[in-house]
C-alpha positions in Angstrom: 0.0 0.0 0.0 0.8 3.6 -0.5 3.0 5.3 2.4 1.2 8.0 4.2 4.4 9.2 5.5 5.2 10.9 2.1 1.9 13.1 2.9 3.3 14.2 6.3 4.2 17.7 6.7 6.2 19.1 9.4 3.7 20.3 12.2 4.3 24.1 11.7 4.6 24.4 8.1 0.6 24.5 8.4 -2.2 24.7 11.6 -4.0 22.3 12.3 -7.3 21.7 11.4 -9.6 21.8 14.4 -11.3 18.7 15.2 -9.0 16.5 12.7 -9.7 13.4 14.0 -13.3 13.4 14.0 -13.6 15.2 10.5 -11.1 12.5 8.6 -12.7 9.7 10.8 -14.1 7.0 8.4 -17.2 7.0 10.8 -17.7 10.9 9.0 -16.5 10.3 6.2 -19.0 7.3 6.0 -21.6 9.8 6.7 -21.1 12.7 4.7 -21.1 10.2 1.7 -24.7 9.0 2.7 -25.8 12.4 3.0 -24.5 13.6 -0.1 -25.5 10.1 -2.2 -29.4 10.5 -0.4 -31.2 13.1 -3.0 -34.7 13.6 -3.2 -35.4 15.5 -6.3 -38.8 13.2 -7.5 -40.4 13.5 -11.1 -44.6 13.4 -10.0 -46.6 12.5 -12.9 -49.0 14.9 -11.4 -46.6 17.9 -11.9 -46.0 17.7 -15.5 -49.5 17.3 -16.0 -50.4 20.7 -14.1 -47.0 22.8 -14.6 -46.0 21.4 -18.0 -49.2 21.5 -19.3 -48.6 17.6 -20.6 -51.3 16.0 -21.8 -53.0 13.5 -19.0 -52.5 10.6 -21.4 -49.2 11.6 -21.8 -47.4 11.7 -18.7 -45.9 8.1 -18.5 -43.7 8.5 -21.3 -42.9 12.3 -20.2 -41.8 10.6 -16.7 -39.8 8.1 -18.8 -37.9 10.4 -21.1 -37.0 12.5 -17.9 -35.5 9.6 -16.2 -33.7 8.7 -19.2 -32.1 12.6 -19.9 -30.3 12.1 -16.2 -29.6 8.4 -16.8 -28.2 8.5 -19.9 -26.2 11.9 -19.2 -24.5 10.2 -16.0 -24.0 7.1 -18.6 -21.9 8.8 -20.6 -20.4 11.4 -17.9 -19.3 8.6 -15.5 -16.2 6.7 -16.9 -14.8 10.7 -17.9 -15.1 11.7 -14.1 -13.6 8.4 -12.5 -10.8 9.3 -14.3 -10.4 12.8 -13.2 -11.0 11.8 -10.2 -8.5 9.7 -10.2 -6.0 11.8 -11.8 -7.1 14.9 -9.2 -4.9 15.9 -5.9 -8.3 15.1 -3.9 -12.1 13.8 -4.3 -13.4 16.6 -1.8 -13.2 19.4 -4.9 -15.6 17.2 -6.9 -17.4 16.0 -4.0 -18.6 19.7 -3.2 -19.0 20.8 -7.1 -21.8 18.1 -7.5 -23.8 19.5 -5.1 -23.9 23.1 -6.4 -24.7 21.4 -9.6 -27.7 19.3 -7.5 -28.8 23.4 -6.4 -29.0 24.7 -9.6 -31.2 21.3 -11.0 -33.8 21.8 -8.3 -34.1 25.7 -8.6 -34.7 24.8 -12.1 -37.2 22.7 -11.5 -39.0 24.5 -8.7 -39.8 27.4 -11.1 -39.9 25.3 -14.8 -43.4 25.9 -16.0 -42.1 23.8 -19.6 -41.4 20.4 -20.3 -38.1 22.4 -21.5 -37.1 23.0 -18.1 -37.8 19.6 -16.3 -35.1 17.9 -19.0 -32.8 20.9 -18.4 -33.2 20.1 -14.7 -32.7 16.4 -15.1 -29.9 16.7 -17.6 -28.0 18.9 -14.8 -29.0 16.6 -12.4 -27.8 13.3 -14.3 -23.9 15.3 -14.3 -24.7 15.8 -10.5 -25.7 12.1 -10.0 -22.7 11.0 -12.1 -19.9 13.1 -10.4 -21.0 12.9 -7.1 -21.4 8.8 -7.2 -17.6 8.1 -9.0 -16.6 10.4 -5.9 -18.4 9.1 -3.2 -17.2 5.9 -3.9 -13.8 7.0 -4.0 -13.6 8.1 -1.0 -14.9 5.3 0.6 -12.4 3.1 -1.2 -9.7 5.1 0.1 -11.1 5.3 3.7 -12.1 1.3 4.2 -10.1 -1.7 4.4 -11.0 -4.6 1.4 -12.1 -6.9 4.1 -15.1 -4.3 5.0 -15.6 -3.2 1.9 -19.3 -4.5 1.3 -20.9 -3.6 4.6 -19.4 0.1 4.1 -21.2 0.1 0.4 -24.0 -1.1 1.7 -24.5 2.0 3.6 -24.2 4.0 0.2 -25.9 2.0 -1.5 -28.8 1.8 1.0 -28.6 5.9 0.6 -28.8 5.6 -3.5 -31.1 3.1 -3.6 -33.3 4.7 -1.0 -33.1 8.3 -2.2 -34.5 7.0 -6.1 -37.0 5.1 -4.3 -38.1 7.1 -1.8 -37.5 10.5 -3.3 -41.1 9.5 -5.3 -43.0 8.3 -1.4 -41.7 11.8 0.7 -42.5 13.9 -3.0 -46.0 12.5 -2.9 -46.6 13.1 1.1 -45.2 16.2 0.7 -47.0 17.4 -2.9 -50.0 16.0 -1.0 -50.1 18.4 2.0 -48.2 21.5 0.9 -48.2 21.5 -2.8 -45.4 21.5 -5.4 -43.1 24.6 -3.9 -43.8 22.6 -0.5 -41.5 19.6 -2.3 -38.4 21.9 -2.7 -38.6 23.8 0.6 -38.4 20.5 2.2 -35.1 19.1 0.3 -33.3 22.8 0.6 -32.6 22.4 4.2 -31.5 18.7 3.5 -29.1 20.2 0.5 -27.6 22.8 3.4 -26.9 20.1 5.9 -24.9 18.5 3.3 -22.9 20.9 2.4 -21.5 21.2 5.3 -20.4 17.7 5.9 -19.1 18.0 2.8 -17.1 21.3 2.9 -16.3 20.0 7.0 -14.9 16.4 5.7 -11.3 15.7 5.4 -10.1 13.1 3.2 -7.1 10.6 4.9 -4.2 11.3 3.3 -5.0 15.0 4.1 -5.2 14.0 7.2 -1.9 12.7 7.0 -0.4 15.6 6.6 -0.4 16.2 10.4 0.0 12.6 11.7 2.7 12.7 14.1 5.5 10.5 15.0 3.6 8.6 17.7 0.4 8.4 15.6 -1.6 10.9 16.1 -4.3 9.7 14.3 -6.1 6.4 13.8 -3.5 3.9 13.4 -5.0 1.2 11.8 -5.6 0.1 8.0 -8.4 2.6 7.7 -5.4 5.6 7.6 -4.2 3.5 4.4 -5.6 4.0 0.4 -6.4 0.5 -0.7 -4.1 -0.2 -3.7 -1.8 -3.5 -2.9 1.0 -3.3 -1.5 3.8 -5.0 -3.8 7.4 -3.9 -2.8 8.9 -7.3 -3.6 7.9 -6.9 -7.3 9.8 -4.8 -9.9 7.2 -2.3 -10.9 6.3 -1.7 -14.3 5.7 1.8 -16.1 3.0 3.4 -15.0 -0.2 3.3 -17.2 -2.0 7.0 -18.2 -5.1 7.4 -18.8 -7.8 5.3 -19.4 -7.9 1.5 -18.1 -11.4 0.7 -18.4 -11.0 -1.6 -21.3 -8.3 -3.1 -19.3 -10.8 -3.7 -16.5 -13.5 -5.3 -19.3 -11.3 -8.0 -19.9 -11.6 -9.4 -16.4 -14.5 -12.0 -15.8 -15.4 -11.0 -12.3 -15.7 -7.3 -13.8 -17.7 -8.1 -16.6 -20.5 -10.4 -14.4 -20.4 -7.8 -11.6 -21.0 -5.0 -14.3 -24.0 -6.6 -15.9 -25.6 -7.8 -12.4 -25.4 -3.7 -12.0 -27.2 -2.9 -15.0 -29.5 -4.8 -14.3 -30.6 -3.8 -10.7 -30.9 0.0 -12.6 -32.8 -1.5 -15.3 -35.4 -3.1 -12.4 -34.9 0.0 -10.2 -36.0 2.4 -13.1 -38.7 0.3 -15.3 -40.7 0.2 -11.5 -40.0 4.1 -10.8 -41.6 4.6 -14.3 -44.5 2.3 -14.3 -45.3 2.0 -11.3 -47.3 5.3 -9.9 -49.2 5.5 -13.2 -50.0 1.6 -12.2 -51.2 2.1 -9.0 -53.2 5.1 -10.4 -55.0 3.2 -13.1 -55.3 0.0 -10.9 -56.8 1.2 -7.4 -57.4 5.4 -8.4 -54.7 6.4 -6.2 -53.4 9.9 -5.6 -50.4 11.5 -5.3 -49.9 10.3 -1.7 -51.0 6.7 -3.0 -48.2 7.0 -5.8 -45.4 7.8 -3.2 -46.5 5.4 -0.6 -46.3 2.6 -3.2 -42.6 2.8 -3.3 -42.2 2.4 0.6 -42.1 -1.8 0.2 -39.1 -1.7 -2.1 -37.1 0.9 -0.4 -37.4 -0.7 3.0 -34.9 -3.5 2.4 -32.4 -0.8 0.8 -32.2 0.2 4.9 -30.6 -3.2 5.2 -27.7 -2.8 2.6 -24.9 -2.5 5.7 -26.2 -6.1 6.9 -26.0 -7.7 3.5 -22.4 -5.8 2.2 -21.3 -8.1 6.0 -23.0 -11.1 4.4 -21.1 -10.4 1.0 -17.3 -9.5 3.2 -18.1 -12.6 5.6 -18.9 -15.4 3.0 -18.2 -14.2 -0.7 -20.3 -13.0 -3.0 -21.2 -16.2 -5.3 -24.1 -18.3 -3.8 -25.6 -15.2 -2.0 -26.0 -13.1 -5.5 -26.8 -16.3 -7.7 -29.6 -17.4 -4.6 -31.0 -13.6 -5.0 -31.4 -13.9 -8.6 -33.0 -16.5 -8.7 -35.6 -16.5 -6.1 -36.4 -12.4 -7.5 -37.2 -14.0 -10.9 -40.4 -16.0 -9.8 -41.3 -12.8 -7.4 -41.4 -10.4 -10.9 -43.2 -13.1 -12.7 -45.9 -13.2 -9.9 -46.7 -9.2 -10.4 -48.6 -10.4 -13.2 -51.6 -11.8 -10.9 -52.2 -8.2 -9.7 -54.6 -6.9 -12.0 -58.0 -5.2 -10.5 -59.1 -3.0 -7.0 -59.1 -5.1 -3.9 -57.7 -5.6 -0.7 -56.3 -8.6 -1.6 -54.9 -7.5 -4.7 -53.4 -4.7 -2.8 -51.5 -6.7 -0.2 -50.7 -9.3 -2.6 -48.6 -6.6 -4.8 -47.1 -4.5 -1.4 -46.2 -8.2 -0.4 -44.2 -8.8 -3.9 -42.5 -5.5 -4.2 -41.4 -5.6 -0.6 -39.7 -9.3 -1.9 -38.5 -7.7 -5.1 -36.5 -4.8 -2.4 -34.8 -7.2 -0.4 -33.4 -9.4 -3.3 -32.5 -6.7 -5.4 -30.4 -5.3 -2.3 -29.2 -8.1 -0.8 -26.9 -8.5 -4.0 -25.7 -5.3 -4.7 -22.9 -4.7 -2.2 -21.2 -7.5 -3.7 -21.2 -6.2 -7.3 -19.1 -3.6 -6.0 -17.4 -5.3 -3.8 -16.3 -8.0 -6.8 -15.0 -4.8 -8.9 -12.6 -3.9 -6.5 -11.5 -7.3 -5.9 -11.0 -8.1 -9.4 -8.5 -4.6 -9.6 -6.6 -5.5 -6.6 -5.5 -9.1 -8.1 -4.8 -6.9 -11.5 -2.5 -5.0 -9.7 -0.7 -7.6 -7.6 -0.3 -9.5 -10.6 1.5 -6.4 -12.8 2.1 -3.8 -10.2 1.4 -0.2 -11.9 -0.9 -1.6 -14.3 -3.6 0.7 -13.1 -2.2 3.7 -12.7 -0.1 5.1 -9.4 -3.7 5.5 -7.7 -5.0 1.7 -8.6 -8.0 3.2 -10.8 -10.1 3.3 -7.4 -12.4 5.8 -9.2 -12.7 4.5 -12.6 -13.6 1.2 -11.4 -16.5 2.7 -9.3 -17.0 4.9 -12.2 -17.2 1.7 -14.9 -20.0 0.5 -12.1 -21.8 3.5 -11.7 -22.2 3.6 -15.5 -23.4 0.6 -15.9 -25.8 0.2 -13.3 -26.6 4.5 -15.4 -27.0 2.1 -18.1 -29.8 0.3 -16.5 -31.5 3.2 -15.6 -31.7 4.5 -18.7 -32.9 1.2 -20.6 -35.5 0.8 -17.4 -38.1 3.2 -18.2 -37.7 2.7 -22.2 -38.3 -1.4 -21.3 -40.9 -0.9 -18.3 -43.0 1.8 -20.1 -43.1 0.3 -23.5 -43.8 -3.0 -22.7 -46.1 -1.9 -19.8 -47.6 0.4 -22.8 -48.2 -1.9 -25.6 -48.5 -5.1 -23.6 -49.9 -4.7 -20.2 -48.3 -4.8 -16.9 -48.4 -8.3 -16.7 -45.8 -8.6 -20.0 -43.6 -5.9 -18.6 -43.2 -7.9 -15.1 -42.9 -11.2 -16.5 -39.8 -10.2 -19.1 -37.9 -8.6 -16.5 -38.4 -12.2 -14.8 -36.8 -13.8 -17.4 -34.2 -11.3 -17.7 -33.6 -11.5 -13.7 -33.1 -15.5 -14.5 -30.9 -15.1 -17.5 -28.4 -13.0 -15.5 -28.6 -15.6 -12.4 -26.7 -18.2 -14.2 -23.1 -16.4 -14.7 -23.5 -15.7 -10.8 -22.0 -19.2 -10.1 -18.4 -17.2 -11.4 -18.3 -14.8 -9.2 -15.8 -15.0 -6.5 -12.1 -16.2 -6.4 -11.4 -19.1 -8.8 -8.4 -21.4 -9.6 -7.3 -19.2 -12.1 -7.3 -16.0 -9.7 -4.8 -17.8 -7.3 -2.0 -17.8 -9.7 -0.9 -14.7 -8.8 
């Protein structure tokens, strides 16, 4: 691993920062990425009928072609930023130029009267997602050991995952009681706390600057970036620029990716179809459109417990067992079709099911990138690049699983559209089972050992 003695200044070259050990803890630094990765900017069907003045008939493709302008912006913005990230002194300068970026989207959207302002707004927003994901992640993969690697994503991921999901649930309660402005006036004051755990945080090997002789800080692994130590080797030349086709080539990268694209695709097709399902189906509201999304986003709360599962036992059966038991759940969907109590609990029931599968796997997609890039570099040391490509293989994720979100609402809302909900549910089965099969090679295999 890196030497953080290289970082070290001597103590009165600069003062210290007050509170340094609490503000480059990895217990904050943990918690300013949760804050910053939990947005709420929701896209109500309702509001693009009454402010855009889009047609009532309209509105589910509207709400599709939204998601896809900030899906497919972050696709294509996300492999460019992992690698300035990379290539950058620090992730903080990033880190806090996403969130202005996040400002200036829902301002945009508060006072958009035009179907020309939402996709301005979600454009913006889709370079805010992207930029603030590749450095979140970062920073996490400097801050955390490999062996705790998954429960720490897990609590990002339980702040993504439950910020799409339930940015929809809190816009609807919201939009319900106080109207549209009321939406915005409620996230400002959640945008102002994180910015200042954001401008507050200070990254490790900042931090380092000031260790002293003794240790003055935390003295453990957590101090240390997470690229492989391998002093014994001779070290190559140092790779520039782009490795992500480097990274492609790698089987464990490849399965992880696709897993990833897929959990967007699910995640997306649902926040598309969903609200306008629930509408048609049982004549919900606003309120009943937000609430609907409360099932799925539970389980994301429980992303820390399954990132321990994924660090304690592997990633292999537990992804391949959640793959395939969330094919038959999708496939069931279908049976919910008409107004009843029954029918009611029966889909809050299957969507609660379809949350904790779709969770339960996706610390270990992350997890099994990471993994893959550490035996890359062990095996040619400097093949990444003198930072290990921390970023652009968080960045390679974060597109694909951009990717996902971007097919989702095309898939979920033209199937759902020409075919019915029950086709849209039961291809995304069949999809969820297709992609259970290369699960079985995840993991350390024979031919990873021969290092």
């Amino acid at each position: 691993m890196l030497d953080l003695q290289k970082f070290k200044r001597t103590p009165r070259s600069k003062r210290r920062p007050w509170l340094l050990k609490l503000r480059s803890s990895t217990t904050f630094i943990v918690g300013a990425v949760w804050m910053s990765t939990f947005t709420i900017v929701p896209v109500m069907p309702t509001a693009l009928v009454t402010r855009a003045g889009i047609d009532y008939s309209h509105r589910e493709y509207w709400v599709s072609v939204l998601l896809m302008c900030e899906a497919g912006t972050s696709l294509l913005l996300c492999s460019f930023f992992g690698y300035l990230v990379d290539r950058g002194r620090t992730r903080r300068l990033p880190f806090i130029g996403a969130l202005i970026m996040l400002a200036g989207c829902m301002v945009i959207l508060q006072l958009s009267h035009s179907i020309a302002g939402f996709v301005t707004a979600r454009l913006l927003q889709g370079i805010a997602g992207a930029l603030v994901v590749v450095a979140a992640f970062a920073l996490i993969g400097d801050a955390v050991p490999q062996e705790r690697l998954g429960q720490t994503i897990g609590y990002l991921g339980s702040a993504i995952a439950s910020g799409f999901l339930l940015g929809p649930f809190l816009g609807g309660i919201v939009y319900n009681a106080g109207g549209y402005d009321a939406v915005f006036w409620f996230a400002y004051p959640i945008l102002v706390l994180d910015l200042v755990m954001r401008l507050v945080l200070i990254e490790k090997k900042v931090a380092a600057q000031w260790i002293e002789t003794n240790g003055d800080l935390e003295s453990d692994v957590e101090t240390e970036p997470r690229i492989p130590h391998v002093e014994p080797c001779e070290p190559q030349v140092r790779r520039k620029g782009f490795v992500i086709f480097r990274m492609l080539k790698q089987r464990r990268v490849l399965i992880s990716s696709w897993a990833l694209l897929v959990q967007g695709l699910l995640l997306s097709a649902f926040d598309a179809t969903l609200p306008i399902f629930v509408e048609t189906t049982f004549g919900w509201n606003a309120l009943g459109m937000g609430l609907i999304f409360l099932p799925m986003a539970v389980p994301a709360f429980f992303e820390p417990l399954f990132g321990f599962i994924t660090d304690r036992f592997g990633a292999r059966y537990a992804s391949f067992g959640c793959f395939v038991l969330l094919s038959p759940t999708l496939i069931c969907l279908r049976f919910v079709g008409h107004n009843s109590n029954q029918q009611i609990a029966l889909l809050v029931a299957l969507l609660f099911l379809t949350g904790i599968f779709i969770h339960a796997c996706a610390p270990a997609m992350y997890v099994e990138t990471q993994m893959a890039l550490t035996a890359m570099e062990l095996k040619n040391p400097g093949v990444l690049g003198p930072k290990g490509a921390i970023a652009q293989g968080f960045g390679l994720q974060s597109m694909c699983q951009f990717a996902g979100v971007f097919f989702g609402p095309l898939w979920g809302g033209f199937v759902e559209y020409r075919f019915g909900w029950g086709a849209m549910t039961g291809t995304l089965g069949v999809l969820v089972a297709i992609t259970a099969i290369p699960m079985l090679w995840l993991g350390e295999i024979e031919e990873d050992r021969r290092l």
